[in-house]
Structure formats: structure tokens, C-alpha cells
N, C-alpha and C positions, 0 to 999 in steps of 0.2 A: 486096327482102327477101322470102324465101320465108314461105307461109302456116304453114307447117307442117316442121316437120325428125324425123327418124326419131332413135330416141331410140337410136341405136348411131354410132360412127366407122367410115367406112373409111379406111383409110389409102392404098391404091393410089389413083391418081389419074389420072383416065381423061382424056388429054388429043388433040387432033386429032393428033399430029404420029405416033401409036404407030399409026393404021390399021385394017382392018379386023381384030378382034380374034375369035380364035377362041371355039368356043360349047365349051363342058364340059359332062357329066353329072354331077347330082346324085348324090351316093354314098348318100343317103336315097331320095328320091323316083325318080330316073332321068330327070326333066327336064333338057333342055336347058339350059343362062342361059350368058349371056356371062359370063367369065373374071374380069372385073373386080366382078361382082355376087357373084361364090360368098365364100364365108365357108370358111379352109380349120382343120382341127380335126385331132389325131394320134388314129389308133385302132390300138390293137393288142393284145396279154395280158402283164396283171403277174403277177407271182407276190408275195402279199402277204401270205402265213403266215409269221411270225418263223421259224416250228422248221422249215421248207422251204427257208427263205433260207439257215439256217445251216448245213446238209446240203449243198445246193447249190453248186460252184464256181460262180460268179460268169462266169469266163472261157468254160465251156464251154456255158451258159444261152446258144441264139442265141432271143430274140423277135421273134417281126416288129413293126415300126412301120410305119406308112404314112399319110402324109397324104391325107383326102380333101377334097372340096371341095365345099362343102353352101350349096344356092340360099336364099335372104333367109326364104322361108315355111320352109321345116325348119329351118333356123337358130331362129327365134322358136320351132315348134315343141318341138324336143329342148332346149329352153334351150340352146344353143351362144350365140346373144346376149340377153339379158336383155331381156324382156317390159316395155314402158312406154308411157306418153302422151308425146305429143309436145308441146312447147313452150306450144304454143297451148291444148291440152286441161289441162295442169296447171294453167293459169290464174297463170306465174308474174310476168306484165306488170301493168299497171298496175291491171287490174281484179279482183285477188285479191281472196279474202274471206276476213274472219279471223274 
């Protein structure tokens, strides 16, 4: 049983059989991390003023989207995963205090 667990999920699941796994740049920072650690998040420009939307055809608006892929520390950083204690520090096992 591990001492401690990070207070986010990953859902990819890093197993022996997938190999050596390529290294990615952070889209914040510009660090290296392996593929399986990045945290990926959509960034690109809305347009978010009612009386602009309504002006605007819809079909001929092209925005860009693009997925980038942001390492564990700028994740926590920019809140992309939510800031917390871990398991052990919240104290919610047998030795809470009320």
C-alpha cells in the first residue's frame, strides 16, 4: 500500500508491454516528461460577446483548437489539476481528529 497517492487520476496506464515511450515538451514550461506523465488541456480563441456571435456566421468563424500537453508541476501550477493533500496528509484514516 503506497504511503501517499497524489490527489489527481491518470487514466492512461503505463504498462511494460507499450516500450520505450517518447519524451514530449511541455506547452507551459518547455520541459521534457514522458508522454504518459503530461496532462493534455485544449487551448485556442472564443469569441464570447452575444452581439458578435449574432453578427457572425457561425460556418465561416474558422478558430484554432489545439491540444497541448502540460508536465504534473504546470498542471498544479495553472490549476489544469486541482491543488490538494494527499491521502495520508488529510488525515482521513483512522487517526482523524474531530
Amino acid at each position: 500500500m503506497p504511503v501517499s497517492e497524489a490527489p489527481y487520476k491518470r487514466t492512461y496506464k503505463h504498462t511494460s508491454t507499450r516500450g520505450n515511450e517518447q519524451k514530449v515538451r511541455c506547452a507551459k514550461c518547455g520541459k521534457m516528461v514522458p508522454r504518459w506523465k503530461t496532462f493534455t488541456i485544449q487551448s485556442g480563441m472564443r469569441i464570447t460577446d452575444p452581439t458578435i456571435l449574432k453578427q457572425v456566421d457561425k460556418r465561416m468563424v474558422h478558430l484554432l483548437k489545439r491540444k497541448e500537453r502540460v508536465c504534473p508541476k504546470c498542471a498544479r501550477f495553472y490549476n489544469v489539476v486541482e491543488k490538494g493533500k494527499s491521502k495520508r496528509k488529510k488525515g482521513t484514516g483512522r487517526n482523524k481528529r474531530r
